[in-house]
C-alpha positions in Angstrom: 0.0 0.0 0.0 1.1 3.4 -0.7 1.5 6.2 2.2 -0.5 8.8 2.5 0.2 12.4 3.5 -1.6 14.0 5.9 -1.3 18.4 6.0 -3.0 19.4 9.0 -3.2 22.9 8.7 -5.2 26.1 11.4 -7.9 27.0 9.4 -8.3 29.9 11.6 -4.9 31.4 10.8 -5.6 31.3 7.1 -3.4 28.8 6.3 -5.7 26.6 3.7 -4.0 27.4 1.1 -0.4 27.2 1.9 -1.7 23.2 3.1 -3.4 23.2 -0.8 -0.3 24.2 -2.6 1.8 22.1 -0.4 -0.4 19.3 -1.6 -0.5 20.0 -5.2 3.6 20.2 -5.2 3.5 16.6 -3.7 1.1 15.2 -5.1 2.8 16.2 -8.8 5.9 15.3 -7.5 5.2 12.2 -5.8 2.2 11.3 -8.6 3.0 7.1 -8.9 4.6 7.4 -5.0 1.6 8.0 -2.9 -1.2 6.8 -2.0 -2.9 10.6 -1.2 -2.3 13.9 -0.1 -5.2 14.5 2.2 -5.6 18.4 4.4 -7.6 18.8 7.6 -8.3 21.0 9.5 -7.0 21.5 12.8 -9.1 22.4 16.0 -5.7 23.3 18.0 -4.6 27.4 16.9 -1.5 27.5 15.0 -0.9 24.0 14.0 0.7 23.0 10.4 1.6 19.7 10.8 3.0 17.4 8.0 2.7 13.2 8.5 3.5 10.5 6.2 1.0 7.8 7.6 1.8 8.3 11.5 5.1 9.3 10.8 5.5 13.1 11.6 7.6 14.6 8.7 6.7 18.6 9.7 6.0 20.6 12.7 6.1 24.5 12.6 6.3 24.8 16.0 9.1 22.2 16.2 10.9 23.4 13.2 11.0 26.8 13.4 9.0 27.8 10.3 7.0 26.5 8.0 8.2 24.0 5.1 9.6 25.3 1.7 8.2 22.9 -1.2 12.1 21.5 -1.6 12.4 20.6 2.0 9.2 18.7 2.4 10.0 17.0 -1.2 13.5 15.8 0.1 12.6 14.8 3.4 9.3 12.4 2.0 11.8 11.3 -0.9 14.1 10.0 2.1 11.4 8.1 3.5 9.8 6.2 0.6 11.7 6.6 -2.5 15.6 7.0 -1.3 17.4 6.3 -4.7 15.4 8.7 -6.5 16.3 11.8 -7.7 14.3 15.0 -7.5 16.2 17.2 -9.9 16.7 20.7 -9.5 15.1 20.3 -5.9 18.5 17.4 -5.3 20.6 21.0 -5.6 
């Protein structure tokens, strides 16, 4: 079975669609790699969280910031496709 990604993003902060191009960049990406790209909403204020089944990938808090699409490309790559190259996002 392929993972899925899971963007759970504060809807009351605005942040829909940041989570929405977050998921378009993996999903075109990652098109024959995963499973989904699914966004929900989160009930706790200022959450943007990134998980790769129930692996957490992504926390804002934790991290500092939020993702840049190369950093959240690499680090998923890592996880389920390791060999493979992601071109100009490699340099």
């Amino acid at each position: 079975m392929k993972p899925t990604v899971t963007i759970e993003y504060c809807p009351k902060c605005g942040w829909l669609l940041r989570a929405a191009w977050m998921a378009q960049e993996l999903l075109t990406t990652f098109a024959e790699d995963l499973h989904a790209v699914q966004l929900v909403p989160s009930e706790a204020a200022g959450r943007y969280t990134v998980m790769l089944d129930e692996l957490l990938v992504w926390d804002r808090k934790r991290e500092g910031h939020f993702p840049e699409p190369k950093e959240l490309k690499q680090k998923i790559r890592d996880i389920i496709a390791p060999d493979r190259g992601l071109g100009h996002n490699d340099r």
